[in-house]
N, C-alpha and C positions, 0 to 999 in steps of 0.2 A: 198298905205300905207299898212303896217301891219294890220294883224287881231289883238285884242288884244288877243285873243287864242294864238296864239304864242309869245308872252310875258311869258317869266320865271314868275312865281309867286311861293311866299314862304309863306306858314302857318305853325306856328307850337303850340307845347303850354308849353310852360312855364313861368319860375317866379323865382325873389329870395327866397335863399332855406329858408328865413324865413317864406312867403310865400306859400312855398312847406307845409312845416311842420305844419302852420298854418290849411292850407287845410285838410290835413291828419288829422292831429288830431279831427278837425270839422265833418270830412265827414267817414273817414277811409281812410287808402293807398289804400285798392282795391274799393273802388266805388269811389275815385277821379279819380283813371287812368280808370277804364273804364268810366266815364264821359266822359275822354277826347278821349278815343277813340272812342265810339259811337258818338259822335258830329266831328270829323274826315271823319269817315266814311260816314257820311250823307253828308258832305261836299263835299265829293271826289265823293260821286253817284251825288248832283246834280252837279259838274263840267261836268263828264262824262255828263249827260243830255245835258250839255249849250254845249260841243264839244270839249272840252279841248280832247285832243287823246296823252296826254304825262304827266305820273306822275312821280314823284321820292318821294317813301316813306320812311322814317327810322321811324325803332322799331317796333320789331318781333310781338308781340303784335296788336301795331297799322297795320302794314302791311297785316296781317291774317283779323281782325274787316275789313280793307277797299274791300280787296281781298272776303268778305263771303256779303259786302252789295252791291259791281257788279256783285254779282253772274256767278263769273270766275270758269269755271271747265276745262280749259286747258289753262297752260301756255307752250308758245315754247320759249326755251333761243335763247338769239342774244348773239351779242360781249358781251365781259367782259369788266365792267368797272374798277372795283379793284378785286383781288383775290376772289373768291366765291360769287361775288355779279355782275351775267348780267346784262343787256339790256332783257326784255322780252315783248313778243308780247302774252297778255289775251285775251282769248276770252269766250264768255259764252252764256246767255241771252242776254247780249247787245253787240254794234258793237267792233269790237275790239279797244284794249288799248294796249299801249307802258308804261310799266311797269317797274321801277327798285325797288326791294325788299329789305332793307337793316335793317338788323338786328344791333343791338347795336354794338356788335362785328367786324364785318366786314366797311372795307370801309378807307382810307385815310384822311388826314387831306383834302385836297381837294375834297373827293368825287364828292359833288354836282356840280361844279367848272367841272370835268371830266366830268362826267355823261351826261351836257348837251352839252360841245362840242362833243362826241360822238355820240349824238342823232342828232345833228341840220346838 
């Protein structure tokens, strides 16, 4: 049988935009998103911990917060999955990660869909 480590698994965070706006207004636009990106990050370090060795991040933002909480200070690019968004192998403090970094910007309607027949 499979690990469940290798099981695709999706988090992400959002809501309807009335929702959205509700938050915002409650909390402010910038310490809602960084809410959700420190609670991100803390989830991708303890992934990393339990052995997960394959992420696919979107949003520039969240990407950098999960990237500064594994304390990555060398990525090496692999294949390209869409235009300006690799395959990258981190490595840092801890053991290395299979990385893809996807900014708002970049990336296909299928990214995720690509990204992981690439990897697998």
């Amino acid at each position: 049988t499979r690990s469940q480590k290798n099981w695709p698994l999706l988090i992400y965070t959002s809501a309807t935009p009335e929702d959205i706006s509700e938050t915002h207004g409650r909390l402010g636009r910038q310490a809602a998103c960084e809410l959700c990106e420190r609670f991100l990050a803390k989830l991708a370090l303890a992934l990393a911990e339990q052995g997960y060795g394959q992420m696919i991040i979107a949003g520039g933002e969240t990407s950098g917060a999960i990237v500064s909480a594994l304390e990555i200070d060398t990525l090496r690019i692999g294949p390209e999955i869409d235009p300006g968004v690799p395959w990258t192998l981190a490595s840092g403090k801890r053991p290395e990660i299979a990385l893809a970094l996807k900014s708002g910007n970049f990336g296909s309607e299928r990214f995720f869909l690509d990204a992981w027949k690439l990897f697998a």
